[in-house]
C-alpha positions as CSV (number, residue, x, y, z in Angstrom):
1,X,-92.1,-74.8,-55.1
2,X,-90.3,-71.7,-57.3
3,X,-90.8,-72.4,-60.7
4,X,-87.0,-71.9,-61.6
5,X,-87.6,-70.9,-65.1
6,X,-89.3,-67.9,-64.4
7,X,-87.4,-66.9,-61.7
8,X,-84.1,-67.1,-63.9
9,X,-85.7,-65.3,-66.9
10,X,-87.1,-62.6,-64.3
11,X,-83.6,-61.8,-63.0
12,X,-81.9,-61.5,-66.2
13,X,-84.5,-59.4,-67.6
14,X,-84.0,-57.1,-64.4
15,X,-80.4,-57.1,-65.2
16,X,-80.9,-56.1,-68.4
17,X,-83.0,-53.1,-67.0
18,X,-80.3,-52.5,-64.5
19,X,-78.2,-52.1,-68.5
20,X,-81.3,-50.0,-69.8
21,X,-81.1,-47.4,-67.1
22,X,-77.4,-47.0,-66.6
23,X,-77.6,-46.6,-70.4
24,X,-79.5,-43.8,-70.6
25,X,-78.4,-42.4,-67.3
26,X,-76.5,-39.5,-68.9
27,X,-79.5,-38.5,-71.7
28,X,-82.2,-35.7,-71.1
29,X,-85.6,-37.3,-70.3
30,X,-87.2,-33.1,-71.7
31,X,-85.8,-31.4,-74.8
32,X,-86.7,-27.5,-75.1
33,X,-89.5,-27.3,-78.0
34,X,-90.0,-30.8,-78.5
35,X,-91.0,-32.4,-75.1
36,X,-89.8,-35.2,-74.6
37,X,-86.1,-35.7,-75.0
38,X,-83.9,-38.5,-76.1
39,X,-83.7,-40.3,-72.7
40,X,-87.6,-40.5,-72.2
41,X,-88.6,-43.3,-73.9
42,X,-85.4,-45.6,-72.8
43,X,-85.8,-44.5,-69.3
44,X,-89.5,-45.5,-69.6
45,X,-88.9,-48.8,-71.1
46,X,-86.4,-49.8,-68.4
47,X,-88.5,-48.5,-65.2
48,X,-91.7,-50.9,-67.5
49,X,-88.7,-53.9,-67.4
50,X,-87.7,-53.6,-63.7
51,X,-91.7,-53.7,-62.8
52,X,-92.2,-56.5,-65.0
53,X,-89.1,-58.4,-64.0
54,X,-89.9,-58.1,-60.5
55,X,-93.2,-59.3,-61.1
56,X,-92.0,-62.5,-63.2
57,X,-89.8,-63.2,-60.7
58,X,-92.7,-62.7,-57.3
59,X,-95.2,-64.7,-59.8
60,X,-92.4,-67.6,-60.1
61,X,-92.8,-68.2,-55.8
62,X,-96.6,-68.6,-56.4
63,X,-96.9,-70.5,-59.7
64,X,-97.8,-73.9,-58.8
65,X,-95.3,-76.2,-60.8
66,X,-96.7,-79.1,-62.6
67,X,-94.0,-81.0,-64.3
68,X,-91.6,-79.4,-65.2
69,X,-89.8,-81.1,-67.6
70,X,-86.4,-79.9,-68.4
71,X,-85.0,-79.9,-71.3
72,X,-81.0,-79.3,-72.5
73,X,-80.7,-77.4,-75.6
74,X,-77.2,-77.9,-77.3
75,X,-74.3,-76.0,-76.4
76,X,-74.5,-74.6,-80.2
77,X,-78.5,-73.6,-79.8
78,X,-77.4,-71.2,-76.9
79,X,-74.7,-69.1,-78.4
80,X,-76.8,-67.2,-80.6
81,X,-79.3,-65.9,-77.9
82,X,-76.5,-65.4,-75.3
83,X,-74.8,-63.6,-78.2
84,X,-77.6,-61.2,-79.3
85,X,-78.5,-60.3,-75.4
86,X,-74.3,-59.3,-75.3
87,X,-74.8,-57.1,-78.2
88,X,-77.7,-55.4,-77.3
89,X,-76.2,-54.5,-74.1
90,X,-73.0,-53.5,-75.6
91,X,-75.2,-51.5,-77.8
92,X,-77.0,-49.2,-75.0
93,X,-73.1,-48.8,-73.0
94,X,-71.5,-47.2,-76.3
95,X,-74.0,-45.6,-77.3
96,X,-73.5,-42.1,-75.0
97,X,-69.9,-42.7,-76.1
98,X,-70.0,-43.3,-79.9
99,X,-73.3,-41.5,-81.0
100,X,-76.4,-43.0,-82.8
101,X,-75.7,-43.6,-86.2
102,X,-71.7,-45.1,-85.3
103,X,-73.3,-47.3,-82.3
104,X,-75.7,-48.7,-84.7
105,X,-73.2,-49.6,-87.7
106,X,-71.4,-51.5,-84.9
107,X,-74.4,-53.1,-83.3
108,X,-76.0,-54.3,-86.8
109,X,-73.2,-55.6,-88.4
110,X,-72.7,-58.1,-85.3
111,X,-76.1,-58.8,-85.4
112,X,-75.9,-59.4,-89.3
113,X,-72.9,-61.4,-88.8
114,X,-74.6,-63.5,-86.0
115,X,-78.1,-64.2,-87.7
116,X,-76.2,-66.1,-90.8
117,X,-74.8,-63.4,-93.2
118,X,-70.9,-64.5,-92.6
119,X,-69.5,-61.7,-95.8
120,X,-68.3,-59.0,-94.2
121,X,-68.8,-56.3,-97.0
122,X,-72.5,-57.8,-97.2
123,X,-72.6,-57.3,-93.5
124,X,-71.1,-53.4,-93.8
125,X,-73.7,-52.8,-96.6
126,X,-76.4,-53.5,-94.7
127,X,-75.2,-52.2,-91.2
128,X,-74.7,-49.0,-92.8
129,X,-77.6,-48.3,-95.1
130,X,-79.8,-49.3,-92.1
131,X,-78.1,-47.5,-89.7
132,X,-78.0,-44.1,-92.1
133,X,-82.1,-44.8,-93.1
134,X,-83.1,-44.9,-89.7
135,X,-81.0,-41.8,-88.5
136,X,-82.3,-39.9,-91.7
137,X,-86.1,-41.4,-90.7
138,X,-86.0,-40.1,-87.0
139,X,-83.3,-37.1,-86.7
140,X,-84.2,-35.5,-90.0
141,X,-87.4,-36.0,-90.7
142,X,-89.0,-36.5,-87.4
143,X,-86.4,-34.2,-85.6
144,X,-85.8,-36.6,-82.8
145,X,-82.2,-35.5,-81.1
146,X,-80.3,-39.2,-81.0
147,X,-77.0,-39.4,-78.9
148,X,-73.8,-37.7,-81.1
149,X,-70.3,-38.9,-81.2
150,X,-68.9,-37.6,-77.7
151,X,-65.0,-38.2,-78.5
152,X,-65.0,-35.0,-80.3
């Protein structure tokens, strides 16, 4: 018998691959001088999720399944993760568009705003000190090219 759980969680995690590497589709997986480029270590990461999804969802066919009990979370438990897995897909599509550091304002104020913080200037203050400490932390100091605003 499939063990449906498994088999659900496999497929959306090899959707969300699917998201990964259309993502990243457009970066550079080398970068002259530095080796590796910008698109290396996504592209990596979403070739690791499609093995492992595929392999979740294979395993779920041969699992034995010994009472399975389900269980209904609330309709109000569910927004949240449904809500984060938008965003972070959301994230990956604009970021080729909208660049690192404008991508990342967006994406952690919505996640600020969804894990409790409901002030929106709180929300901006952290989205953008976060956002402009980790671009200073990996294109400055460690000299990693990130994705740049494409719209000019």
């Amino acid at each position: 018998m499939v063990k449906k759980s498994e088999l659900v969680t496999g497929i959306i995690l090899f959707c969300l691959s699917g998201v990964v590497l259309f993502a990243v589709r457009g970066l550079p997986l080398t970068h002259p001088g530095t080796g590796f480029g910008p698109g290396a270590f996504p592209f990596i990461v979403g070739i690791g999720l499609v093995l492992l999804s595929v392999l979740l969802m294979v395993r779920s066919f041969f699992n034995k399944v010994v009472n399975e009990r389900v269980t209904k979370m609330p309709l109000k438990s569910q927004w949240k993760p449904m809500t984060v897995l938008l965003a972070i897909m959301g994230y990956m599509l604009i970021m080729n568009l909208f660049g690192f550091l404008v991508s990342s304002i967006l994406f952690l104020f919505v996640m600020t705003f969804i894990f409790g913080e409901k002030r929106y200037f709180v929300s901006a203050i952290y989205a953008g000190g976060l956002a402009c400490l980790t671009y200073l932390f990996f294109s400055v100091w460690l000299k990693v090219t990130l994705p740049v605003w494409r719209l000019w």
